[in-house]
C-alpha positions as CSV (number, residue, x, y, z in Angstrom):
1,X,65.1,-0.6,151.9
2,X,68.6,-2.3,152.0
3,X,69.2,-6.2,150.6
4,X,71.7,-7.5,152.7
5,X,73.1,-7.0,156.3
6,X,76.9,-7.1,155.6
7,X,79.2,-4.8,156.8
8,X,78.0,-2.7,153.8
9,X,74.4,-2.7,153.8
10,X,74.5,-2.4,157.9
11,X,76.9,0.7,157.7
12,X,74.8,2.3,155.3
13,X,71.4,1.5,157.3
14,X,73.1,3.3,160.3
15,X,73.9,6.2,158.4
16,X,70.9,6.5,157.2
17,X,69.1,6.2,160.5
18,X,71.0,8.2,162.5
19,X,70.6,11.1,159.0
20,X,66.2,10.5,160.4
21,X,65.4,8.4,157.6
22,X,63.1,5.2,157.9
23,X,65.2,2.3,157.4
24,X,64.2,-1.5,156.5
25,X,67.2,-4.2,156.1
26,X,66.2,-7.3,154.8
27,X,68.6,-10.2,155.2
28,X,68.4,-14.5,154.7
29,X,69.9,-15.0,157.6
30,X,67.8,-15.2,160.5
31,X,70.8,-15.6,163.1
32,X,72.6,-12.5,161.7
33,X,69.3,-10.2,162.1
34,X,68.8,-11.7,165.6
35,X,72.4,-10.6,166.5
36,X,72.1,-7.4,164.7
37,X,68.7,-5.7,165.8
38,X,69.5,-5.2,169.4
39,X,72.1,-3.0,168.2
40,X,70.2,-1.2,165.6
41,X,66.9,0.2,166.0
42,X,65.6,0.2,162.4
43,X,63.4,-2.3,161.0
44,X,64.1,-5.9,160.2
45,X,63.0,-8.4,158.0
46,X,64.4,-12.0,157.9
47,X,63.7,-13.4,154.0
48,X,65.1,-13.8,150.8
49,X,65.7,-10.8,149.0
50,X,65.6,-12.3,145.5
51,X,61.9,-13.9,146.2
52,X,59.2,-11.3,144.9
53,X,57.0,-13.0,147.6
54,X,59.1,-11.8,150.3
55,X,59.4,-8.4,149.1
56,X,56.0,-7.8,148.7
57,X,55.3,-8.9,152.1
58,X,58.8,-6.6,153.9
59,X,56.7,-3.8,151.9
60,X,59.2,-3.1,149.0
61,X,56.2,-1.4,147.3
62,X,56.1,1.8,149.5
63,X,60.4,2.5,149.5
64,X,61.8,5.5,148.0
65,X,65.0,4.0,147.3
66,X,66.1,0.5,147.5
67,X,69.9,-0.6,148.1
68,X,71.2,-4.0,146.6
69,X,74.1,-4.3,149.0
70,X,74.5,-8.2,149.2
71,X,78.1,-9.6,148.6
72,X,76.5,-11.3,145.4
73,X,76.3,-9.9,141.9
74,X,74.1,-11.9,140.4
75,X,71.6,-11.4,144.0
76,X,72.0,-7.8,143.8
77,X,71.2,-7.2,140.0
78,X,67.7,-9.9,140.7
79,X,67.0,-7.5,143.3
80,X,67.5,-4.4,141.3
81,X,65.6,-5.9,138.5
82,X,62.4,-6.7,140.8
83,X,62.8,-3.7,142.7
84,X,62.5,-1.5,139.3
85,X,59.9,-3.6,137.3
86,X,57.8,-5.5,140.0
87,X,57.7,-2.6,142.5
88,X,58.3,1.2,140.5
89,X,60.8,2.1,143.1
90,X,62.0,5.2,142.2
91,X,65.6,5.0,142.8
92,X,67.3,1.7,142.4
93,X,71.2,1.6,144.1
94,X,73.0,-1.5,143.5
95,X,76.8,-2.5,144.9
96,X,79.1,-3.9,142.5
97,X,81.4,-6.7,143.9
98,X,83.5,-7.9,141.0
99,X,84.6,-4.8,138.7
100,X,84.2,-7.0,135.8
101,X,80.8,-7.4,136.5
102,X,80.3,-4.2,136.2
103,X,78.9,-3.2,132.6
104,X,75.5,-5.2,133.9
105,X,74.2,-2.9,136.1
106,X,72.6,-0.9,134.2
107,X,68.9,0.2,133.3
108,X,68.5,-3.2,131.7
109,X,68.3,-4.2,134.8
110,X,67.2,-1.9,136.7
111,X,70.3,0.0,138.6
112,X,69.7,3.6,138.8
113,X,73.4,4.3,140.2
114,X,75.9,1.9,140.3
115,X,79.0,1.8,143.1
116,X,81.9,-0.2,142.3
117,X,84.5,0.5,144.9
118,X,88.1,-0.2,143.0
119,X,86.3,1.5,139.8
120,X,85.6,4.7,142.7
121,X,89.1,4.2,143.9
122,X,91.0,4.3,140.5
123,X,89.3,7.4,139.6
124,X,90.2,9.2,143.0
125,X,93.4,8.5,142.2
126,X,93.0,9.9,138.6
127,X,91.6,13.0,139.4
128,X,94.4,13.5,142.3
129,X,97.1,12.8,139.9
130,X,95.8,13.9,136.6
131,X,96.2,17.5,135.0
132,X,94.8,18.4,131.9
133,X,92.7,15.2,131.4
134,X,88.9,14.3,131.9
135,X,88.6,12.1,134.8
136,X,84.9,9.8,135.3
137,X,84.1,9.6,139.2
138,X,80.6,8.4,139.0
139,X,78.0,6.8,137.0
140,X,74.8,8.3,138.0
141,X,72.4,7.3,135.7
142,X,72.3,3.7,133.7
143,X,70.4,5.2,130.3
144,X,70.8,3.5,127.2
145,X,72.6,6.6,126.1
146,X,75.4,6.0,129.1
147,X,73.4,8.2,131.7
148,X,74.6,10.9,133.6
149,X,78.2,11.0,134.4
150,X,79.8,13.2,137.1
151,X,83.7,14.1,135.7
152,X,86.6,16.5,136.7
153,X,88.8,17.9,134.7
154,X,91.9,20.0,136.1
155,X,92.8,23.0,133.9
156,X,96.2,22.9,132.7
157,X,98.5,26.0,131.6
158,X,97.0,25.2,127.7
159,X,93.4,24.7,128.3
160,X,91.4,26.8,125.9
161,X,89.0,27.3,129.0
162,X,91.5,29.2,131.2
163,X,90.6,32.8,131.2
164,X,87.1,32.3,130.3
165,X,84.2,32.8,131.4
166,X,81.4,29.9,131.9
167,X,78.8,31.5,129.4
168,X,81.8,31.8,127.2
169,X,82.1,27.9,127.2
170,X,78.6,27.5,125.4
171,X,78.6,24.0,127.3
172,X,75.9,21.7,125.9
173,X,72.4,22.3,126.6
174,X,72.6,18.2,127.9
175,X,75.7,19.3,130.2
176,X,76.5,21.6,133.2
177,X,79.0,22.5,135.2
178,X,78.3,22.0,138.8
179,X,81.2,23.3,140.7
180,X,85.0,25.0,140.6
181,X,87.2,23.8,143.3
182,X,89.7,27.0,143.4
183,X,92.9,26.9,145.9
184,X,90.3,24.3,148.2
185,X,87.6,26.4,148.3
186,X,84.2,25.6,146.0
187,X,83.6,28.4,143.9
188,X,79.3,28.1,142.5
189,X,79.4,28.5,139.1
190,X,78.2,31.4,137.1
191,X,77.8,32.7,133.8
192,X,80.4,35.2,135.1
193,X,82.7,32.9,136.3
194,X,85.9,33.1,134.7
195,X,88.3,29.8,135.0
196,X,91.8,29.7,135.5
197,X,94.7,27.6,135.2
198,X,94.6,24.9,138.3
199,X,91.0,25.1,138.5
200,X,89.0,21.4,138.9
201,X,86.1,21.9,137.2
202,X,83.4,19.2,137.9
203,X,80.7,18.5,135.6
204,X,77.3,16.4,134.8
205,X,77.8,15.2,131.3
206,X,76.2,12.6,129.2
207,X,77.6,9.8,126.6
208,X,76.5,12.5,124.2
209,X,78.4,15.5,125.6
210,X,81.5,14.1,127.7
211,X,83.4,14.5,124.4
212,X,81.9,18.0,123.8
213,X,82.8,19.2,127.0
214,X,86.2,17.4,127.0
215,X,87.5,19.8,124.0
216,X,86.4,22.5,125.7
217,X,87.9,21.9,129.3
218,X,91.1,20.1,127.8
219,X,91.6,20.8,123.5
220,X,91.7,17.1,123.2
């Protein structure tokens, strides 16, 4: 289910569709989803979003995932709050608008993974430009404890890591290395591996062990 019929929320529901999976869009505006349905065959439902009422009745209850995609914070973090408490959805997505706005979504209130594009931008950037220094690109997880974080790190010359092998690392039991991107092609990471100078090295971390595996990847 996807809150909001914006250029956003539509994109992603035709993505979605066209990837086979069963798609509900539920938008306030009932001259929008009368424009918009001819054009794409998934279901619609015309209501507020941020009315429990109206959710319960679009069938919020039986989605997998649910998308806050509105071009409102505050409406997408109600949404993401009802969908989590009010409903058990499993998986709660929610779009950040304003980047300050960004330290609420969290699993206070009920955002599983957060996506704020100029945060996503700055840190594609970072990890284009940046050699030798741990770079965030997504929040996965909104756990007290931070949540799961996916970073990349690019070996420079002095990285104690260069020359050794993965099991060598003795990376954090709450950590893992998830893939080596070597002359741009994706190495899958062994125990056997051995890193190199120039490698990017992406990881799943946690508040807990980003520091951990920082020293290890970088020495600082």
């Amino acid at each position: 289910m996807i809150a909001g019929a914006g250029n956003v929320g539509t994109f992603i529901a035709s993505d979605l569709h066209e990837a086979g999976h069963d798609v509900l869009v539920i938008e306030q505006d009932p001259d929008l989803v009368a424009r918009l349905r001819p054009s794409l065959d998934i279901e619609w439902y015309a209501a507020d979003a941020c009315e429990v009422s109206s959710l319960y009745a679009a069938g919020m209850a039986d989605a997998d995932v649910v998308v806050s995609a509105t071009g409102d914070d505050e409406d997408n973090l109600v949404i993401s709050l009802l969908a989590k408490q009010e409903f058990a959805v499993p998986r709660v997505v929610a779009r950040v608008n304003h980047p300050k706005n960004r330290w609420l979504f969290n699993e206070a209130w009920g955002v599983d993974v957060s996506v704020s594009t100029p945060h996503l931008l700055t840190a594609l950037v970072e990890e284009a430009v940046s050699v030798g220094s741990l770079v965030r690109l997504l929040q996965l997880e909104g756990g007290r404890g931070g949540g799961a974080r996916l970073v990349e790190v690019t070996l420079a010359e002095d990285s104690p890591a260069a020359g050794c092998s993965i099991a060598d690392l003795e990376v954090p039991r709450d950590a893992t290395i998830v893939a080596v991107v070597r002359d741009t092609h994706v190495v899958v990471p062994r125990g056997d591996t051995v890193l190199d100078t120039g490698d990017e090295v992406l990881a799943l971390v946690t508040a807990d062990s980003e520091d951990v595996v920082r020293s290890l990847l970088t020495g600082g």
